[in-house]
C-alpha positions in Angstrom: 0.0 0.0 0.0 1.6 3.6 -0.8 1.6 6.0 1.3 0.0 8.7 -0.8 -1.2 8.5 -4.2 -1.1 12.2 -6.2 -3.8 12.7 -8.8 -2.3 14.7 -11.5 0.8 15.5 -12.9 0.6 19.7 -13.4 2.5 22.4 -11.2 0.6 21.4 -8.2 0.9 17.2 -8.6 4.7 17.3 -9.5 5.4 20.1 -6.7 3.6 18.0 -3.7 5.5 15.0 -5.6 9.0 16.4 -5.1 8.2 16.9 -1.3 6.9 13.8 -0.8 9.5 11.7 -2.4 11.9 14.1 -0.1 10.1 13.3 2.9 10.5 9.5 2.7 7.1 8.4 1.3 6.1 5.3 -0.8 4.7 7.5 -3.4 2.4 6.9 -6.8 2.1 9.8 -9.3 -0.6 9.3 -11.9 -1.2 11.6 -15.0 0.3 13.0 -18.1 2.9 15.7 -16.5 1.8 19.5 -17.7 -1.2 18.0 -19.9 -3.0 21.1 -19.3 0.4 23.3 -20.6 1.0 20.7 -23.3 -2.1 19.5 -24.4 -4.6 23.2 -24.5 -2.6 25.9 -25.0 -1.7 27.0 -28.2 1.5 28.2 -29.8 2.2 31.6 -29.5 1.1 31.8 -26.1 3.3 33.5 -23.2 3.3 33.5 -19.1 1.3 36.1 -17.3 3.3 35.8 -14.3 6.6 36.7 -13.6 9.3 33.9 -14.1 10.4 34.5 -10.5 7.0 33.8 -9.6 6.1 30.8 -11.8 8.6 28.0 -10.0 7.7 24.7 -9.3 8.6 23.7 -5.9 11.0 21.4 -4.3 12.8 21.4 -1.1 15.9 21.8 -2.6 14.6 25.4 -3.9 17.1 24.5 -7.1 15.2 23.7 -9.7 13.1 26.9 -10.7 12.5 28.1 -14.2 15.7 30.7 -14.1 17.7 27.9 -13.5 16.1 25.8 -15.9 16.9 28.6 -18.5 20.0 29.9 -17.9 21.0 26.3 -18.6 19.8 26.5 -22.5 20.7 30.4 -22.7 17.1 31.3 -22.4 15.7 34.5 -20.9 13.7 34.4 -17.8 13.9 38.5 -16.9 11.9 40.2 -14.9 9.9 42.2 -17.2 10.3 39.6 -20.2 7.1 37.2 -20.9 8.4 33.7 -21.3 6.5 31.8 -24.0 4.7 28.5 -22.9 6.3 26.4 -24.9 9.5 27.5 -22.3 7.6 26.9 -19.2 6.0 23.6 -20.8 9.3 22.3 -21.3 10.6 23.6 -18.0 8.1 21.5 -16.5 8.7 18.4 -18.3 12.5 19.0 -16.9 11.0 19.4 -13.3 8.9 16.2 -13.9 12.2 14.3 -15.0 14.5 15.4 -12.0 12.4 16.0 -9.5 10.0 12.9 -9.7 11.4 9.5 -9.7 8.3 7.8 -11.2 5.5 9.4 -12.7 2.3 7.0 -14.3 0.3 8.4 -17.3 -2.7 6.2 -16.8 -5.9 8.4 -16.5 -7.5 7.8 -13.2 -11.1 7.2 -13.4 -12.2 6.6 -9.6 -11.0 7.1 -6.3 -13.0 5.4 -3.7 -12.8 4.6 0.3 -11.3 1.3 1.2 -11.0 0.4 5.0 -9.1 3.2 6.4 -7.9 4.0 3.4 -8.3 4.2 -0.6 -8.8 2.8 -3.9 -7.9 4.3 -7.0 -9.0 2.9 -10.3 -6.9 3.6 -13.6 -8.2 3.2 -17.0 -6.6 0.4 -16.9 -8.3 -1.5 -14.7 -5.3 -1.0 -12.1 -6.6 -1.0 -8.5 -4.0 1.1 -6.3 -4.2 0.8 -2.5 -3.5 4.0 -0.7 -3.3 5.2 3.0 -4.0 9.1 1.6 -4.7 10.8 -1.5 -3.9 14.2 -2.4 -6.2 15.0 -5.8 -4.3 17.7 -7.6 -6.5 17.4 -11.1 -5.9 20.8 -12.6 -8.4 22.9 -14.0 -10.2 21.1 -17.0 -12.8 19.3 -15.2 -13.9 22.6 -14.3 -14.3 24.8 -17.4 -17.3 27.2 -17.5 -19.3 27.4 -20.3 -21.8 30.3 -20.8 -25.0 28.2 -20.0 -26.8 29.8 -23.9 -23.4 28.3 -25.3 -24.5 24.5 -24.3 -27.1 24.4 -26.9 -24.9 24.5 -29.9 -22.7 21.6 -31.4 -18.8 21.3 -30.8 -18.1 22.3 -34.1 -19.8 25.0 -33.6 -18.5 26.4 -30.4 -15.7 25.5 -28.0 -14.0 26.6 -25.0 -10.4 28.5 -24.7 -8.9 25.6 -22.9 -9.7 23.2 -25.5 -7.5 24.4 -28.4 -3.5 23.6 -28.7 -4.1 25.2 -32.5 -5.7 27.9 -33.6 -4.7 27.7 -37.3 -7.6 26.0 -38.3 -9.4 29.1 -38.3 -7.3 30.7 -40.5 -10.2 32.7 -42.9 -12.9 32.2 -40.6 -15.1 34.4 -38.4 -14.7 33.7 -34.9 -16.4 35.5 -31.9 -14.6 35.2 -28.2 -16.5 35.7 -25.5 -14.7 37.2 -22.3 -12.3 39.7 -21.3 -9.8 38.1 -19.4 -6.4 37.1 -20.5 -7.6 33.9 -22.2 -10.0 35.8 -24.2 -7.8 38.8 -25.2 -5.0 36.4 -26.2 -6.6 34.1 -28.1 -8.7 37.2 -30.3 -4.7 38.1 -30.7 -3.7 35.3 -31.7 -6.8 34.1 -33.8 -6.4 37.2 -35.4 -2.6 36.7 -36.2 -3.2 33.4 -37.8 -5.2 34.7 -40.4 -8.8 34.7 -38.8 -11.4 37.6 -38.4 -11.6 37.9 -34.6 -13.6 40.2 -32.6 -14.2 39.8 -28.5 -17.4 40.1 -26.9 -17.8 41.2 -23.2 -20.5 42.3 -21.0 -17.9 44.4 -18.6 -17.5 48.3 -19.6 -14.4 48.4 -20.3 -10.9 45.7 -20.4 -8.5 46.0 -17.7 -4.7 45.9 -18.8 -2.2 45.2 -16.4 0.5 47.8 -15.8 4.0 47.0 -17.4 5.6 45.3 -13.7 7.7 47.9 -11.6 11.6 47.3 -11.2 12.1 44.6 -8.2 15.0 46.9 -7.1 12.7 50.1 -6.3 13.1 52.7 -2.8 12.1 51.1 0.8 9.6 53.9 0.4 8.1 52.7 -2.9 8.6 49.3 -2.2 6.5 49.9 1.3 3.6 51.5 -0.7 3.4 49.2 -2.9 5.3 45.8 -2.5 6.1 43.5 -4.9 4.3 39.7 -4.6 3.6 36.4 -6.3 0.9 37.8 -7.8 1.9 41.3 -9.1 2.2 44.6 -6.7 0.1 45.7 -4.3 -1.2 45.2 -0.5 -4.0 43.2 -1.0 -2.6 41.0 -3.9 0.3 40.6 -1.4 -2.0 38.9 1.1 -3.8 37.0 -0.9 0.2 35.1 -2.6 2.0 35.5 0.5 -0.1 35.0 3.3 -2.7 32.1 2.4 -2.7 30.7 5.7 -4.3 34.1 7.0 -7.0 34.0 4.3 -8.0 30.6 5.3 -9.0 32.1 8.8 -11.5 34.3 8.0 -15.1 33.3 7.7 -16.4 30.9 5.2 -18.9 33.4 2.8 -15.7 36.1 3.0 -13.3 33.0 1.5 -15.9 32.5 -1.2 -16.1 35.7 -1.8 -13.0 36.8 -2.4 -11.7 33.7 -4.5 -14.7 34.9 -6.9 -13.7 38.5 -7.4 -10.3 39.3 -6.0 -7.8 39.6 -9.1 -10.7 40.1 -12.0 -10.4 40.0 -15.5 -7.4 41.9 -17.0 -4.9 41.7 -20.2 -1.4 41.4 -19.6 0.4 45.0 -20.8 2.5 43.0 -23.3 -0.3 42.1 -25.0 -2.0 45.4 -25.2 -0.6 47.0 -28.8 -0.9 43.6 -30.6 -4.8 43.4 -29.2 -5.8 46.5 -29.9 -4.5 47.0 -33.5 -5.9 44.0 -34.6 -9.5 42.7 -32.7 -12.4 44.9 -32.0 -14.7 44.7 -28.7 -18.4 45.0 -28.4 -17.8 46.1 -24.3 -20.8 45.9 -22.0 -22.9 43.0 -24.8 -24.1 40.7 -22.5 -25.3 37.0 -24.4 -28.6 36.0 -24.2 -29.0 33.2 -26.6 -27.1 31.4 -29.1 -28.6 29.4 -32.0 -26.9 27.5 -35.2 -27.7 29.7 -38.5 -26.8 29.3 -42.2 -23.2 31.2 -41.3 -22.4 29.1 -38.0 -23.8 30.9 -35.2 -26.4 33.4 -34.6 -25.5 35.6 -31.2 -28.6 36.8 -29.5 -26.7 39.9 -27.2 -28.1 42.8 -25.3 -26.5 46.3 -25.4 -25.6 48.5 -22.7 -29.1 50.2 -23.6 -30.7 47.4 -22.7 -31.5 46.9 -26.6 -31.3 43.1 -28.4 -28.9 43.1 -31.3 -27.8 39.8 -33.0 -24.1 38.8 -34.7 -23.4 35.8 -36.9 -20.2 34.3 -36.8 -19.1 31.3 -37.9 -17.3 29.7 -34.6 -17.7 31.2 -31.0 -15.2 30.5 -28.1 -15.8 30.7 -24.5 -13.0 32.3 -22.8 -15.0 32.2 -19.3 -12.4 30.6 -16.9 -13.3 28.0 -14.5 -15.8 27.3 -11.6 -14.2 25.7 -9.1 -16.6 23.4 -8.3 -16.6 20.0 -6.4 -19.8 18.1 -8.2 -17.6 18.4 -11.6 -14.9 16.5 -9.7 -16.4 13.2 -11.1 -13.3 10.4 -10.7 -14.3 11.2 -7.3 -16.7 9.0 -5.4 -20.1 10.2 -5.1 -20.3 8.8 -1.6 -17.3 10.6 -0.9 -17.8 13.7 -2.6 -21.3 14.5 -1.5 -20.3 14.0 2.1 -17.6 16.5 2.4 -18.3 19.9 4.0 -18.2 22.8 1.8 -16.5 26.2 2.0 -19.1 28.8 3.3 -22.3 26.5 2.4 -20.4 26.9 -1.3 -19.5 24.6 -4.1 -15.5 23.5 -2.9 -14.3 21.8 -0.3 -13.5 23.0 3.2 -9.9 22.0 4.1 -7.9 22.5 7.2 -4.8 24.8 7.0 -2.8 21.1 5.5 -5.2 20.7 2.7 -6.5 18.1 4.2 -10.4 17.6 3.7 -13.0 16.6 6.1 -12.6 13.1 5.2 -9.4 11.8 6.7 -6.7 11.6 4.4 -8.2 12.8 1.3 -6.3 16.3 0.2 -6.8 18.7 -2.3 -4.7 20.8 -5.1 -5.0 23.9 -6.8 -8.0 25.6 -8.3 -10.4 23.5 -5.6 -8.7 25.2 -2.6 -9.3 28.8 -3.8 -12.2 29.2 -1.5 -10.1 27.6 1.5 -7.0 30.0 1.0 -7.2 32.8 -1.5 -6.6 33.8 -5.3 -3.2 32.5 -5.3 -4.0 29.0 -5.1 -5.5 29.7 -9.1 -1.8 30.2 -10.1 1.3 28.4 -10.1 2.6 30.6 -7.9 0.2 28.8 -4.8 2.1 25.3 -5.6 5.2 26.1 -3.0 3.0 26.8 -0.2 0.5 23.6 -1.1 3.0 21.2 -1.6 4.9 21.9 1.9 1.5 22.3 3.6 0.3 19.5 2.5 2.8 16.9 2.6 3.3 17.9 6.2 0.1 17.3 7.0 -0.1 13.7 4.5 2.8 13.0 7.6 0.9 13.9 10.0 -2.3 11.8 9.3 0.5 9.0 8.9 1.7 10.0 12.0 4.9 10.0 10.9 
């Protein structure tokens, strides 16, 4: 029987990895490592983040993305976007060095056993396990616009679900969102030879600023520090103090994970957007039908007027819900009997990610509503992975 079996092999499942196989435990990794970097994100794409702020984490502390490339002579400067392909491959080099083992059978239960757990591959392998720490990224957990589910794939598709956007070189395509997914993908629909235009039912987009210099005055750096997740006292709490956010009350948690850190472009991406994608700003959709062009896009106007657009492909750039009902490899048993955040939709966790079923741990974009914003980025992985294989030891009682 292992002593923990990780779910996933992304940021979060190779970082807890790297601590647990540092900490002495009989460990099983299951997934395809960075699937979600490898297999839906398309060329062309770059890192929001910071590369000082985008490691993966093991105790050693040596194997972040700088190192990774000032190995191969690559750039990884504050103040320079690294491309995904960069960080895809950096984490492939994590997964390699940092991981003895890693499985890439698909996991399609996970169910009590005794004191313990069962986890079912597609395979038909049946893996005993004393814990479980279920780090499963974000795809289970994609958020369509509910007019959206009426129409066909071919018809319409979500950000996340496109490693190539060539195909739509010559056709009309209508992105719906303003966040970073929706702004770069118009781009870089828009780039490969496709009409692109973004529809959004906020007022306006909100660009990030370009990122101040990290060596700035005490003064400046006091009014406005620099963080995991940009500058700024508030986004400073939420990267750098998780722990603290965890203690307030349940509805605040839920709360915050929903609308702290909202929408926004990054500011390289600003020129190539706006010379090349138009926005219909404060459109809200209403319906969506299939025409004799593709799609028919029923949308009110800030007036409160009904207009209509036909397009020939629409994409839902609407993030994801972070939702516990979605997690479906889950038990129901199990998953219907843990206690929710604030009467919400995730899990309620204790300050080691532990759930309220003993032994069973979370990852990543679940844990949002437990400890903060940051736990949506790479960035939360170093304070997860520590947390939580201190407390996989702990319920061990090792």
């Amino acid at each position: 029987m292992y002593d923990l079996v990780v779910v996933g092999a992304g940021p979060y499942g190779l970082s807890i990895a790297a601590h647990a196989a540092a900490a002495g435990l009989r460990l099983r990794v299951l997934g395809r490592p960075m699937a979600s970097w490898r297999d839906h994100m398309p060329p062309g794409m770059f890192l929001k983040s910071e590369p000082w702020s985008s490691n993966l984490s093991d105790p050693t502390g040596d194997r972040t993305l700088s190192a990774y490339c000032a190995s191969r002579n690559l750039p990884a400067a504050h103040g320079t976007p690294v491309p995904i392909t960069t960080y895809t491959d950096y984490g492939m080099w994590f997964a390699r060095t940092a991981v003895e083992r890693i499985d890439e059978q698909t996991v399609t239960s996970v169910r009590t056993s005794g004191s313990g757990f069962v986890v079912i591959t597609e395979d038909g392998e049946a893996i005993p396990a004393r814990t479980v720490a279920l780090a499963a990224g974000v795809m289970p957990f994609v958020n369509h616009p509910e007019p959206l589910t009426v129409l066909p794939d071919g018809l319409a598709s979500h950000s996340s679900h496109h490693s190539d956007l060539s195909r739509f070189k010559g056709k009309d395509v209508t992105v719906i969102g303003a966040g970073q997914a929706a702004l770069e993908t118009a781009a870089l629909l828009a780039e490969e030879g496709a009409t692109a235009r973004v529809v959004a039912r906020a007022g306006r987009l909100n660009w990030n600023t370009p990122p101040q210099p990290l060596d700035r005055s005490l003064l400046r750096s006091l009014r406005d520090p620099h963080c995991g997740l940009g500058t700024g006292w508030p986004s400073w709490v939420w990267s750098e103090i998780p722990w603290a956010v965890r203690r307030l009350p349940g509805p605040t948690r839920v709360r915050i994970a929903a609308t702290a850190l909202g929408p926004a472009g990054a500011w390289w991406l600003r020129d190539r957007f706006e010379s090349a994608v138009p926005v219909l700003l404060g459109h809200r959709l209403q319906a969506a039908s299939p025409s004799s062009g593709g799609v028919r896009l029923d949308l009110t106007t800030p007036a409160g007027a009904r207009t209509a657009i036909e397009t020939e492909h629409v994409i839902a750039a609407t993030g994801f819900t972070p939702d516990l009902a979605r997690l479906e490899l889950l038990d129901r048993g199990v998953r219907d009997g843990l206690r929710r955040v604030g009467g919400g939709l995730a899990p309620d966790l204790n300050g080691r990610f532990e759930s309220s079923h003993p032994g069973l741990f979370f990852a990543g974009l679940l844990t949002a509503p437990s400890f903060g914003p940051s736990m949506r980025f790479v960035y939360g992985a170093g304070f997860t992975a520590q947390r939580l294989v201190r407390g996989v030891r702990r319920r061990l009682g090792n």
